[in-house]
NUGU-21083 format. One line per field, with one value per atom (N, C-alpha, C): residue number from 1; atom name; x, y, z. Coordinates in Angstrom, 3 decimals. Each point is the difference from the previous one (the first is absolute). Example, Ala and Ser with C-alpha at 12.3 -4.5 7.8 and 13.67 -1.06 7.14 Angstrom:
REM residues 2
resi <- (1, 1, 1, 2, 2, 2)
name <- (N, CA, C, N, CA, C)
x <- (13.190, -0.890, 0.900, -0.350, 0.820, -0.770)
y <- (-5.690, 1.190, 1.200, 1.050, 1.190, 1.090)
z <- (7.800, 0.000, 0.000, -0.720, 0.060, 0.730)
***
This chain:
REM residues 204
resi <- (1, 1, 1, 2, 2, 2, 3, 3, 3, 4, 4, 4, 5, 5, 5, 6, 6, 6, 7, 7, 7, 8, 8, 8, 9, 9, 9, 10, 10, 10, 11, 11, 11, 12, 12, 12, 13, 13, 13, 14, 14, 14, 15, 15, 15, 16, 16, 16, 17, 17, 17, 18, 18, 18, 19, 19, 19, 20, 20, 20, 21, 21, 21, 22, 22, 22, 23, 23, 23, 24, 24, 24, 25, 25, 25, 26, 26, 26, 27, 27, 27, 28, 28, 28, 29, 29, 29, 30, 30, 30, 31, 31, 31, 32, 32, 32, 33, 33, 33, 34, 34, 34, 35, 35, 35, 36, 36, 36, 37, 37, 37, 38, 38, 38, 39, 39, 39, 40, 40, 40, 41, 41, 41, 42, 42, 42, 43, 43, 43, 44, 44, 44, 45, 45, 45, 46, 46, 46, 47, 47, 47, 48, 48, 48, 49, 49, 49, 50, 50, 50, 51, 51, 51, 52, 52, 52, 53, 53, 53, 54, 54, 54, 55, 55, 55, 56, 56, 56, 57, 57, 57, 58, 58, 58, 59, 59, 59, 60, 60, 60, 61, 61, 61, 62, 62, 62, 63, 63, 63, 64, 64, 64, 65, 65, 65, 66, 66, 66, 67, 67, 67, 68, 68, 68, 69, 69, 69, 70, 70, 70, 71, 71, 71, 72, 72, 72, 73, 73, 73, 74, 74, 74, 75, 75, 75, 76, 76, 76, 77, 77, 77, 78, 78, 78, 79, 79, 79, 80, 80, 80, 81, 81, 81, 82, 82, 82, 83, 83, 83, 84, 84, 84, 85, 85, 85, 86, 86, 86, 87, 87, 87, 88, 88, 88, 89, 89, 89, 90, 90, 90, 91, 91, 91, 92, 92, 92, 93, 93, 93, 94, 94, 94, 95, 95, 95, 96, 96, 96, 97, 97, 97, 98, 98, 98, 99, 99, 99, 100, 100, 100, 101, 101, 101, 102, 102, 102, 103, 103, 103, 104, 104, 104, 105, 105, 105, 106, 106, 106, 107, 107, 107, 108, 108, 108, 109, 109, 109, 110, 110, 110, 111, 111, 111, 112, 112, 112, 113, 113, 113, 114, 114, 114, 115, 115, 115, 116, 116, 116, 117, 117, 117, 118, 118, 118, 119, 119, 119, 120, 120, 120, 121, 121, 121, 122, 122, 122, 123, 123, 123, 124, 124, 124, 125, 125, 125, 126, 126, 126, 127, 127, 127, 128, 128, 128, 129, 129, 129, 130, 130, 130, 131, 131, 131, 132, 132, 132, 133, 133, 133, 134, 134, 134, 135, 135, 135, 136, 136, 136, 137, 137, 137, 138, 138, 138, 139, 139, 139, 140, 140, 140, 141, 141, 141, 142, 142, 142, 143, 143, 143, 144, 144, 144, 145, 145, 145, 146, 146, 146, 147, 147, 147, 148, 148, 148, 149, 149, 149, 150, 150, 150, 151, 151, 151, 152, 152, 152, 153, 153, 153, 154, 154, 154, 155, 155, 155, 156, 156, 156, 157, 157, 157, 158, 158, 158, 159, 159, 159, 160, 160, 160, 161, 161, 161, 162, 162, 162, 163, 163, 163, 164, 164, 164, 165, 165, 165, 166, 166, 166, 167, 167, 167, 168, 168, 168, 169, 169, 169, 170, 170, 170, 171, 171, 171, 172, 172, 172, 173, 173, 173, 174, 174, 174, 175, 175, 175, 176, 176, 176, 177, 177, 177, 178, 178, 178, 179, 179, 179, 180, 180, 180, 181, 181, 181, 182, 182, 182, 183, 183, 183, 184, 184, 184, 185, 185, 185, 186, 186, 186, 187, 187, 187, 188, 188, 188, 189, 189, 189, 190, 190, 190, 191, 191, 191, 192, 192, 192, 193, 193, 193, 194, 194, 194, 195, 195, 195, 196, 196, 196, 197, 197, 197, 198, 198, 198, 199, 199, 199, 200, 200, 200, 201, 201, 201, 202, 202, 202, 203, 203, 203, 204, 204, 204)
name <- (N, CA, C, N, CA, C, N, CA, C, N, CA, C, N, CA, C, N, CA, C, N, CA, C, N, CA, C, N, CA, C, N, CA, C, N, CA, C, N, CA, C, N, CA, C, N, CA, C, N, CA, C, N, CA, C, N, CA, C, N, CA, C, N, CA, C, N, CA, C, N, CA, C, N, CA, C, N, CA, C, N, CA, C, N, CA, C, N, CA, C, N, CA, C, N, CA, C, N, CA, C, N, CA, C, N, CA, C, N, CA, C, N, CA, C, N, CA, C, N, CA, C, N, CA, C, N, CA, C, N, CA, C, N, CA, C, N, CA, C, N, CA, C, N, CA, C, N, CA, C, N, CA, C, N, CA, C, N, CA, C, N, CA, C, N, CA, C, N, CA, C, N, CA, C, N, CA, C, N, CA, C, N, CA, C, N, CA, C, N, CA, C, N, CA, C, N, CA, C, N, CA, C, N, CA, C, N, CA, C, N, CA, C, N, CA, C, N, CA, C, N, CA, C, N, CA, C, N, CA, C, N, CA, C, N, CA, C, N, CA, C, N, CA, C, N, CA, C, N, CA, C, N, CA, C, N, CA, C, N, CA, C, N, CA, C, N, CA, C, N, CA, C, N, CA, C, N, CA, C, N, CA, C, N, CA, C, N, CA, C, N, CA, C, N, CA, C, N, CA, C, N, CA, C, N, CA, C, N, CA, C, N, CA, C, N, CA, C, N, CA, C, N, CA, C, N, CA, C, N, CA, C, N, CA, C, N, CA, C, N, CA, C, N, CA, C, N, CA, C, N, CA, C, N, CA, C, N, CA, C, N, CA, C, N, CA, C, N, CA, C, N, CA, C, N, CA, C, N, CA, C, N, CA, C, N, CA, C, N, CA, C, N, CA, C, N, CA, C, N, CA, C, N, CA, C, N, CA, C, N, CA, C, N, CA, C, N, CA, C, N, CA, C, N, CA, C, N, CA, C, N, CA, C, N, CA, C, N, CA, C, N, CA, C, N, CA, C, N, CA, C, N, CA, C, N, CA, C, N, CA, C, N, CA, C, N, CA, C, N, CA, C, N, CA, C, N, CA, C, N, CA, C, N, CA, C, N, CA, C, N, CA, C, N, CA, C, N, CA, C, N, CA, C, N, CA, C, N, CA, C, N, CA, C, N, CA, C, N, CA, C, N, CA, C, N, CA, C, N, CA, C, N, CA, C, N, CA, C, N, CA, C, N, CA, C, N, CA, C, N, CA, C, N, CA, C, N, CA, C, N, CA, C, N, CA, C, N, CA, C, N, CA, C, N, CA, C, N, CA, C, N, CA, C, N, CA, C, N, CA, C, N, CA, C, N, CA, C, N, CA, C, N, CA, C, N, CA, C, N, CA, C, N, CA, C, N, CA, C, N, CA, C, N, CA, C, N, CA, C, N, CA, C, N, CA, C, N, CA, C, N, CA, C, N, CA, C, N, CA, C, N, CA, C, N, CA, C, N, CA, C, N, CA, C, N, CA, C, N, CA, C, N, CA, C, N, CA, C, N, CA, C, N, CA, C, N, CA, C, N, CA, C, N, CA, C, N, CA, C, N, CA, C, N, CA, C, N, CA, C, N, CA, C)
x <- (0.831, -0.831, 0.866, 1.184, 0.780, 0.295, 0.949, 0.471, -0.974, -1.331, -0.786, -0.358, 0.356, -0.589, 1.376, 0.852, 1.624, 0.536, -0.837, 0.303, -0.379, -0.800, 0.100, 1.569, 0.591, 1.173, 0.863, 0.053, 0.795, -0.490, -1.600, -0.832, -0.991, -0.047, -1.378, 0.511, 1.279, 1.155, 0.911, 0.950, 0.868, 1.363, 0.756, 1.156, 0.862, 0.804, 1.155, 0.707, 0.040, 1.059, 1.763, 0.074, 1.285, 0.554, -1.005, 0.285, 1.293, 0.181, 1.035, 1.558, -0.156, 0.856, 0.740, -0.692, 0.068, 1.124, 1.135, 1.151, -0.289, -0.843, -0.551, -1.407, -0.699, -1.361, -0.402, 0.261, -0.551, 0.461, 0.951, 0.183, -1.182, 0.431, -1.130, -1.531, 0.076, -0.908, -0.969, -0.432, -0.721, -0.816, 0.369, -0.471, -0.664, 0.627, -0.381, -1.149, -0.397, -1.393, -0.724, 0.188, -1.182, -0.318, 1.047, -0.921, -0.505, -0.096, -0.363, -1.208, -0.428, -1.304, -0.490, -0.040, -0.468, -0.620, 0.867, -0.560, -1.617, 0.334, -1.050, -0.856, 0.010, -0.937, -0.845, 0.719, -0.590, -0.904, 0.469, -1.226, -0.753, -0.163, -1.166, -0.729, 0.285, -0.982, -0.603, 0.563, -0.606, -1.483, 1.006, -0.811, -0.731, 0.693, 0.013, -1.687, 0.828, -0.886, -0.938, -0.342, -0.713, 0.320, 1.517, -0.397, 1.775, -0.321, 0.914, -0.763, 0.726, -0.658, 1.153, -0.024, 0.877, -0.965, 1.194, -0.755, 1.299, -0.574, 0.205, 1.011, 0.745, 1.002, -1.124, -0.247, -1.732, 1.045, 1.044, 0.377, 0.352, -0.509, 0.114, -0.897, -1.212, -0.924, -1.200, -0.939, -0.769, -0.250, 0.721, -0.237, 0.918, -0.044, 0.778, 0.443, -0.843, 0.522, 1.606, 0.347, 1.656, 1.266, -0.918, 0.945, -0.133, -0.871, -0.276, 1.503, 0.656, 1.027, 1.360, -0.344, 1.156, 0.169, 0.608, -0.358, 0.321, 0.936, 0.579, -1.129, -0.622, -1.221, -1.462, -0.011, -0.542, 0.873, -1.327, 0.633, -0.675, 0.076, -0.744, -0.001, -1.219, -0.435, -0.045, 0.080, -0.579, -0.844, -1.272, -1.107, 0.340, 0.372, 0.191, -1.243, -0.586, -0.797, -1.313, -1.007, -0.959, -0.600, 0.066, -0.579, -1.185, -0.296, -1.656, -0.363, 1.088, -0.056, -1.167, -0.186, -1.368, 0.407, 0.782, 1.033, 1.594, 0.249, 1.606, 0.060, 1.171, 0.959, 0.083, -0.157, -0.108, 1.486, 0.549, 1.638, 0.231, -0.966, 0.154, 0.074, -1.014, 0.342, 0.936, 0.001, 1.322, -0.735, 1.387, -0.166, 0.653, -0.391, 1.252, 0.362, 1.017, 0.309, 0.708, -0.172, 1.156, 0.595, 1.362, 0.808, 1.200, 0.586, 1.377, 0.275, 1.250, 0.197, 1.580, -0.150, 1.331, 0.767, 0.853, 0.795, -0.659, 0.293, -0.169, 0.381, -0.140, 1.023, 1.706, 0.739, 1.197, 0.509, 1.241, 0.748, 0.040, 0.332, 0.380, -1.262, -1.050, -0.914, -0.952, -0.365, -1.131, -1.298, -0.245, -1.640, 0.230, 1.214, 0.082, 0.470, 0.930, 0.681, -1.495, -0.042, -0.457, 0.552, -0.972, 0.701, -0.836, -1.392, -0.975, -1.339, 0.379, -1.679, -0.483, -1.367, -0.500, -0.216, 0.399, -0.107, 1.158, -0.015, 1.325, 0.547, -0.405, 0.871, -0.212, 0.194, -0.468, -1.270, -0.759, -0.921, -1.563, -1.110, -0.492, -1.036, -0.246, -0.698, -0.644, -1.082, -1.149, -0.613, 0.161, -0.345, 1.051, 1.235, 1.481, 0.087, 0.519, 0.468, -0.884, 0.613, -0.945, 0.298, -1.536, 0.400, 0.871, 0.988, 0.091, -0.752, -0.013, -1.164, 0.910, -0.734, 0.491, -1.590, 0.480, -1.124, 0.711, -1.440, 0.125, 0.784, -0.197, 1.173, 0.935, 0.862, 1.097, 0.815, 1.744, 0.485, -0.258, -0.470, -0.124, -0.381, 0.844, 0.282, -1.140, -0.162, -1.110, -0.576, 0.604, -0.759, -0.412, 0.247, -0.800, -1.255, 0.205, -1.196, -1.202, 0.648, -0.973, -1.082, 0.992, -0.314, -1.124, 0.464, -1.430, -0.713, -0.232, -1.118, -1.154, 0.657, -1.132, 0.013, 0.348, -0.098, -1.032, -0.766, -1.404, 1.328, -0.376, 0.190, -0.008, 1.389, -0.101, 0.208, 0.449, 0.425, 1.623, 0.322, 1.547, 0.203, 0.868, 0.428, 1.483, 0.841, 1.269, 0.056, 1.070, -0.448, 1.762, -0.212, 0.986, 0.624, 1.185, -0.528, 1.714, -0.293, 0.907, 0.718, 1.647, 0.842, -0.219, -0.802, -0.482, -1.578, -0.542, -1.106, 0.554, 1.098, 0.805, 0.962, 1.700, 0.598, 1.206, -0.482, 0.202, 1.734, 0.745, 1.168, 1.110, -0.067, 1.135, -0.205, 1.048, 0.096, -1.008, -0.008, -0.846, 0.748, -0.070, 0.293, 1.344, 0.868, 1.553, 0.548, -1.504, 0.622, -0.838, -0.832, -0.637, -1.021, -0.669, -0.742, 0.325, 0.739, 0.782, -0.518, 0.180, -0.646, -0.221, -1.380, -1.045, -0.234, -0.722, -0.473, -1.142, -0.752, -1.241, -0.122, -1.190, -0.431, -1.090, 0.256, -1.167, -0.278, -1.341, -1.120, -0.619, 0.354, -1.313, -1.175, -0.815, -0.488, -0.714, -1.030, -1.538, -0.217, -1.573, -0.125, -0.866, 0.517, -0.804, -0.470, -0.394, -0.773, 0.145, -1.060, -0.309, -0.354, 0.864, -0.482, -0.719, -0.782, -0.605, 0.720, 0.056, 0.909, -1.582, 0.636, -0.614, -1.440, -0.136, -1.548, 1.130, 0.685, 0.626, 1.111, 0.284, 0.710, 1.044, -0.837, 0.784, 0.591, 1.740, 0.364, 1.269, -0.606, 0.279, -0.025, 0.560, -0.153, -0.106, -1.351, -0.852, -1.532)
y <- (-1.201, 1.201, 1.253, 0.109, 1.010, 0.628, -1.377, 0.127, 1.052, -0.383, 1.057, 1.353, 0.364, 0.995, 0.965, -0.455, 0.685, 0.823, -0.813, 0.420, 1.823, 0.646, 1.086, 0.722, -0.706, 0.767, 0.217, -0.746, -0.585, -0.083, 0.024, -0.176, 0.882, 0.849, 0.882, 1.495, 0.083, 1.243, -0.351, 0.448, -0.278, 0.951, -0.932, 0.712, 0.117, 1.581, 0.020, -1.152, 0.118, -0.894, -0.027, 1.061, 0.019, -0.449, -0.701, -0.840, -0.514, -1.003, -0.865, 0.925, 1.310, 0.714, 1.017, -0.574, 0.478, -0.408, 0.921, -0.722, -0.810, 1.032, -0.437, 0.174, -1.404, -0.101, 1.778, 0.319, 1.528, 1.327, -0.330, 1.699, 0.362, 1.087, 1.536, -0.641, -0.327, -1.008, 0.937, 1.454, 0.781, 0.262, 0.172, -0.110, -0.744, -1.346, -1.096, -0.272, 0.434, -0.735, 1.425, 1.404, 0.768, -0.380, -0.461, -0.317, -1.453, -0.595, -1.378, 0.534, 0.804, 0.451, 1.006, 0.344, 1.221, -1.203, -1.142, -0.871, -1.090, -0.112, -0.732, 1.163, 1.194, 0.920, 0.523, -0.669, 0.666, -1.054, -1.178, -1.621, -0.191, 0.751, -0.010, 1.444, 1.085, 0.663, -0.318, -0.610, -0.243, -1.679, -0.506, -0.914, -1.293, -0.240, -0.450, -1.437, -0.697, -1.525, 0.479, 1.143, -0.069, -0.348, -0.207, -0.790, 1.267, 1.050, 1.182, 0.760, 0.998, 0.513, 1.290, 1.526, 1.035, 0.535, -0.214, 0.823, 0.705, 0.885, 1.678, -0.432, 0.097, -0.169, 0.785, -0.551, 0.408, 0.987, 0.566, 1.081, 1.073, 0.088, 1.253, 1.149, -0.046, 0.306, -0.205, 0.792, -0.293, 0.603, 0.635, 1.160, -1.397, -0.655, -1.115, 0.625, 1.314, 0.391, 0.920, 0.239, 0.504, -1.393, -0.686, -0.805, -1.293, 0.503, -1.123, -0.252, 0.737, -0.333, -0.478, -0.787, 0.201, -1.551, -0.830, -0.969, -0.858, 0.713, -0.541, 0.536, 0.756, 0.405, -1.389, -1.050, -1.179, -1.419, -0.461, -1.534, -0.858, -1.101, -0.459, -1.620, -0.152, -1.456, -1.156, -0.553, -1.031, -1.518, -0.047, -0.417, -1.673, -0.994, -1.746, -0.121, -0.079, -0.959, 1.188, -0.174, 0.816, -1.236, 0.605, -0.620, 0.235, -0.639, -0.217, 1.577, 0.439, 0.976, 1.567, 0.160, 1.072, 1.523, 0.324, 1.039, 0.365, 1.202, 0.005, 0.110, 0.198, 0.102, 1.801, 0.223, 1.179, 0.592, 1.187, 0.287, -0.336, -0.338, -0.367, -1.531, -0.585, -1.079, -1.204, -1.316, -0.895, -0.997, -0.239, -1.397, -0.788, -1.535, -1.343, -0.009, 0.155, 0.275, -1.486, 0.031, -1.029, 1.103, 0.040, 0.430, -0.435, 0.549, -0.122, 1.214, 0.707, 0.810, 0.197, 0.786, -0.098, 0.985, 0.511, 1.364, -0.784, 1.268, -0.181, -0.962, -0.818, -0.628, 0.485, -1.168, 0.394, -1.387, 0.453, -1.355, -0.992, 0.032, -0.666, -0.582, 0.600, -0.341, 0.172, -0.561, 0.169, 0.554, -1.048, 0.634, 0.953, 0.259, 1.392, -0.955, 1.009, -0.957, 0.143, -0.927, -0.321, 0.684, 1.461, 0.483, -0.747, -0.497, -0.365, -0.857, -1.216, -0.394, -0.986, 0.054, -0.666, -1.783, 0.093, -2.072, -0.440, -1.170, -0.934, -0.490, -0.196, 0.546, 1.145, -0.375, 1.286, -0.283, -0.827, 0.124, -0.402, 0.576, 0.310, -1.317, -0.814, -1.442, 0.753, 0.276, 0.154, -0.927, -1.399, -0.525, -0.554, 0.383, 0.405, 1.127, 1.265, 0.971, 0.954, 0.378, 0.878, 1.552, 1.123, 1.355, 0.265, 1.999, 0.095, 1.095, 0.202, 1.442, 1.490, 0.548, 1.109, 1.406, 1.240, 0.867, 0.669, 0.146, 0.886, 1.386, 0.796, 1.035, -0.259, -0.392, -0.528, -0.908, 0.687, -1.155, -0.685, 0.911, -0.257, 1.268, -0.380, 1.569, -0.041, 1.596, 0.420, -0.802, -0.480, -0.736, -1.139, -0.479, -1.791, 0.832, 0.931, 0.562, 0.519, 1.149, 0.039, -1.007, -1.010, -1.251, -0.695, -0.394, -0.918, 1.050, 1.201, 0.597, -0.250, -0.118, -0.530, -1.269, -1.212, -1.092, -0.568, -1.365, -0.881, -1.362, -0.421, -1.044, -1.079, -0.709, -1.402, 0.967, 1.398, 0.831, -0.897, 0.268, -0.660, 0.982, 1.280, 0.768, -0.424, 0.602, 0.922, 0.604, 1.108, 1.647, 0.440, 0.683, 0.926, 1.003, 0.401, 1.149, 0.861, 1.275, 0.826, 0.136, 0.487, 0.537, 0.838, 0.860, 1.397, -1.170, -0.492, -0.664, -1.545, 0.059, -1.216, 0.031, -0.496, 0.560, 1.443, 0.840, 1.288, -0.138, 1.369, -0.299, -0.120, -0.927, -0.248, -1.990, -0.337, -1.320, -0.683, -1.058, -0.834, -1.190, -0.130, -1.127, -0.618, 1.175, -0.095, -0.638, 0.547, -0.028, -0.985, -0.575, -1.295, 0.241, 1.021, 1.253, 0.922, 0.269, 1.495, 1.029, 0.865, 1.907, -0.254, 0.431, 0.318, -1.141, -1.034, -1.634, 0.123, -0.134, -0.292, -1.528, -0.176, -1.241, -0.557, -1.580, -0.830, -1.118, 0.437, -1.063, -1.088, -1.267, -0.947, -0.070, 0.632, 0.212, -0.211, -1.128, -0.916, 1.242, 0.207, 0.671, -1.005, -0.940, -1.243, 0.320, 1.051, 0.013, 1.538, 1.147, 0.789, -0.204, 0.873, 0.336, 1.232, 0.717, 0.914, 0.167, 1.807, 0.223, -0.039, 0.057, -0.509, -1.085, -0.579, -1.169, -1.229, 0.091, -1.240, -0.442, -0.541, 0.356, -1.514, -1.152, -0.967, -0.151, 0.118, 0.056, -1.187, -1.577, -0.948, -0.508, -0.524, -0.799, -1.499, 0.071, -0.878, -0.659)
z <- (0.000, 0.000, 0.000, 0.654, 0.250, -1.107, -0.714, -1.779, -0.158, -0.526, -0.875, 0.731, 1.240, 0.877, -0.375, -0.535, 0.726, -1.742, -0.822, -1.675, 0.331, 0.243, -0.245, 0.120, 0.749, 0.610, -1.792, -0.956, -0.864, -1.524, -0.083, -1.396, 0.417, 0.389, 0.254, -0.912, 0.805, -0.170, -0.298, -1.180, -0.432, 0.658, 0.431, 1.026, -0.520, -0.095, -0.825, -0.536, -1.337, -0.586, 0.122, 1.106, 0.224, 1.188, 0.760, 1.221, -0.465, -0.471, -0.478, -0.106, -0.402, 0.054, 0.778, 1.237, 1.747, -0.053, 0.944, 0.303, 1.690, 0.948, 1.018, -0.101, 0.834, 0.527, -0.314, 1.244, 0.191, -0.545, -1.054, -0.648, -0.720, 0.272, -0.756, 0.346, 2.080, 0.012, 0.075, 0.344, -0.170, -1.188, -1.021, -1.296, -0.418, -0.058, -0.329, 0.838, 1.398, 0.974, -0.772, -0.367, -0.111, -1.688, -0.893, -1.283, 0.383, 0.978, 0.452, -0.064, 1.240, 0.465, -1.182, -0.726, -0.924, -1.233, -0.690, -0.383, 0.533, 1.382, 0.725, -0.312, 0.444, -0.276, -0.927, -0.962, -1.775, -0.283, 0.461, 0.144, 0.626, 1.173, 1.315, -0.606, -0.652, 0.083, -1.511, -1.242, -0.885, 0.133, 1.296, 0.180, -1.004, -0.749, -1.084, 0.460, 0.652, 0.154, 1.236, 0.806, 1.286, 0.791, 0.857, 0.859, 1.125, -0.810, 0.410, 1.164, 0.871, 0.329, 0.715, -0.303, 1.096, 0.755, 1.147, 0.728, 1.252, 0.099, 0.443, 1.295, 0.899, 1.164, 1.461, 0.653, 1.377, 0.112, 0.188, 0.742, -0.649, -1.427, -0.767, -0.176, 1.002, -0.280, -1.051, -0.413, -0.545, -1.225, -0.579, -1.022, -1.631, -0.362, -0.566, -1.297, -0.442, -1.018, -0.080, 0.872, 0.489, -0.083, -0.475, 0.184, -1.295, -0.782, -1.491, -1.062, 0.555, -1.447, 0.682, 1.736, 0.612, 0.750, -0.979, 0.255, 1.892, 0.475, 1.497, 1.026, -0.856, 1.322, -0.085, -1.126, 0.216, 0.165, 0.347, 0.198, -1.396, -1.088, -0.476, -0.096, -0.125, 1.065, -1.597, -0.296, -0.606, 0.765, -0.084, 0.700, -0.472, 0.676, 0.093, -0.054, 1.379, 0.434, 0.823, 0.152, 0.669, 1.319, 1.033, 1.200, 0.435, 0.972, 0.083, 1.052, 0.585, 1.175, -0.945, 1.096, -0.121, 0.286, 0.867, 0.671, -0.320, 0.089, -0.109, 1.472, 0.511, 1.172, 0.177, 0.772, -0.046, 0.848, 0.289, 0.092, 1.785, 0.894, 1.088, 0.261, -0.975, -0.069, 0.294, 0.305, -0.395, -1.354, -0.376, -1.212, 0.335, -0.757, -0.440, -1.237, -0.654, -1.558, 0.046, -1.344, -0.608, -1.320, 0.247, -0.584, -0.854, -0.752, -0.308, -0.797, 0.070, -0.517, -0.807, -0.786, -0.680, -0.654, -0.643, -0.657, -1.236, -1.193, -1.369, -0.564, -0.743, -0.834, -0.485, -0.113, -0.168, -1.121, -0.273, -0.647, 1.091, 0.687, 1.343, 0.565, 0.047, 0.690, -0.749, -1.221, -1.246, 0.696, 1.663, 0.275, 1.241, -0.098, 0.796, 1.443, 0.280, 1.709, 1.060, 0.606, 1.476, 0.975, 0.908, 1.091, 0.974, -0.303, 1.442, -0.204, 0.872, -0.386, 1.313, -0.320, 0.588, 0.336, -1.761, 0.271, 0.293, 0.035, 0.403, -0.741, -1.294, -1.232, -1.001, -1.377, -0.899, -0.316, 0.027, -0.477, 1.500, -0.420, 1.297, -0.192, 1.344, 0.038, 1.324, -0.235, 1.040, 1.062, -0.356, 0.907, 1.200, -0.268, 0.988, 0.630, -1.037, 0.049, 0.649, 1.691, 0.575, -0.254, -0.194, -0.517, 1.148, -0.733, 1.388, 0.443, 1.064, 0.488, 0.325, -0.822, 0.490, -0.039, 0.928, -0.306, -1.006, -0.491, -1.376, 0.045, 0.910, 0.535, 0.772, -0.361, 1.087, -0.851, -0.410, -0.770, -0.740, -1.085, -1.551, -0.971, -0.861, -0.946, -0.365, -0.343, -0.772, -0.766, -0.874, -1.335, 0.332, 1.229, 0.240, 1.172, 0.514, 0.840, -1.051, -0.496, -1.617, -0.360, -0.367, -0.500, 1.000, 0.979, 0.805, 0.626, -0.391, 0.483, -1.486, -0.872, -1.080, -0.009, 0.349, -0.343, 1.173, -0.351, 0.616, 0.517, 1.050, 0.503, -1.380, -0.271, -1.172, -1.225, 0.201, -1.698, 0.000, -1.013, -0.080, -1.320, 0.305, -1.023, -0.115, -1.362, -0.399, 0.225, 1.119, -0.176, 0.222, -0.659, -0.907, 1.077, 0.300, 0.847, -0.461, 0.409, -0.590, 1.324, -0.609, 1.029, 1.029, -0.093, 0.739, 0.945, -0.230, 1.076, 0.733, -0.169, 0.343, 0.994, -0.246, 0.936, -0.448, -1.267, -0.127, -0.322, 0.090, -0.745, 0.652, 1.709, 0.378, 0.373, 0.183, -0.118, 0.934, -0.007, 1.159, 0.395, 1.283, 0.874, -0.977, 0.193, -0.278, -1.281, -0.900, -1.865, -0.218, 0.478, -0.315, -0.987, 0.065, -0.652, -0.346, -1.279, -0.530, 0.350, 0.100, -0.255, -1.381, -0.121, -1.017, -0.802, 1.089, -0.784, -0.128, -0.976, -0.182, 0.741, 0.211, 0.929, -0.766, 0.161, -0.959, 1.255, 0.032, 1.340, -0.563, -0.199, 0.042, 1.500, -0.025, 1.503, -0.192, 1.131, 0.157, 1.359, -0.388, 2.113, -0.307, 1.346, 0.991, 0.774, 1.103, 1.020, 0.294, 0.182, 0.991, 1.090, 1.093, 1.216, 0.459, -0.047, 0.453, 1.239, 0.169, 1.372, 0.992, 0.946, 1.159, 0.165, -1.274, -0.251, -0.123, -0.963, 0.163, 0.624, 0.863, 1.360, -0.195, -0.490, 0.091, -1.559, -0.237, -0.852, -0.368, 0.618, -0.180, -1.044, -1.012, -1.403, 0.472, -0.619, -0.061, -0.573)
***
């Protein structure tokens, strides 16, 4: 299932043809993640097959037209799977995600390196692999908060996210994450918690 979930990274968008001509992984790694993201962008807002979707960063306010031609001020989602859930998560909230996340594609790393995930291997087996919880405000960049404030319990998106709603243009957790990486989520939300109704936040 993964295989076919993970192709956008590689056949959706076509990634410089000059990968191969990198002397390192990460030179002119700036460039290379904003025509990364400006490409994802030209395919999510043309939206070709339906199953695209941008949307706006919750902490930019509300005025969206200041910000139409600018692509790091969205995140853009490509829609897997739709879940049965009725509600989003709202920013007080907690969730259980299933995750994995990754840098752009590279020579080195065709589907883009692995900084973080949730399963116990690369690919996610639900009836093992427990989410992990986190609240929706609290330790997690913009663009995955963004993100599960629109998504239903059982959504399983792609989402795209730019340098500036991510971890911005200094390194992370000692280079593991360049300054100015675009970020690519395979992310399931498995369970809302409502703050103070849902109290027991046992997986199970």
């Amino acid at each position: 299932m993964l295989i076919a979930l993970v192709l956008p990274f590689w056949t959706i968008v076509g990634v410089s043809c000059s990968e191969k001509d990198e002397v390192g992984e990460f030179d002119n790694w700036g460039n290379r993640n904003q025509s990364f993201i400006d490409s994802i962008a030209r395919v999510a807002q043309t939206n070709a097959d339906g199953s695209w979707e941008v949307i706006k960063a919750f902490n930019l306010g509300d005025d969206a037209s200041l910000y139409q031609d600018i692509s790091n001020y969205f995140i853009y989602v490509k829609k897997l799977e739709k879940g049965a859930g009725t509600f989003s998560p709202m920013y007080v909230d907690s969730v259980r995600i299933h995750y994995i996340g990754r840098l752009i594609p590279t020579a080195q790393h065709p589907q883009g390196r692995t900084f973080g995930k949730s399963y116990s291997t690369n690919e996610l087996n639900e009836a093992t692999d427990v989410p992990s919880i986190f609240c929706v405000n609290q330790n997690l960049v913009v663009g995955i908060s963004t993100a599960l404030m629109h998504m239903h319990e059982g959504d399983r998106w792609q989402v795209y996210i730019p340098y500036y709603l991510g971890y911005g243009d200094k390194d992370y957790t000692k280079g593991a994450i360049p300054a100015y990486s675009a970020l690519v989520y395979d992310l399931k939300l498995a369970r809302i918690y409502r703050y103070k109704i849902d109290t027991d936040t046992a997986w199970h």
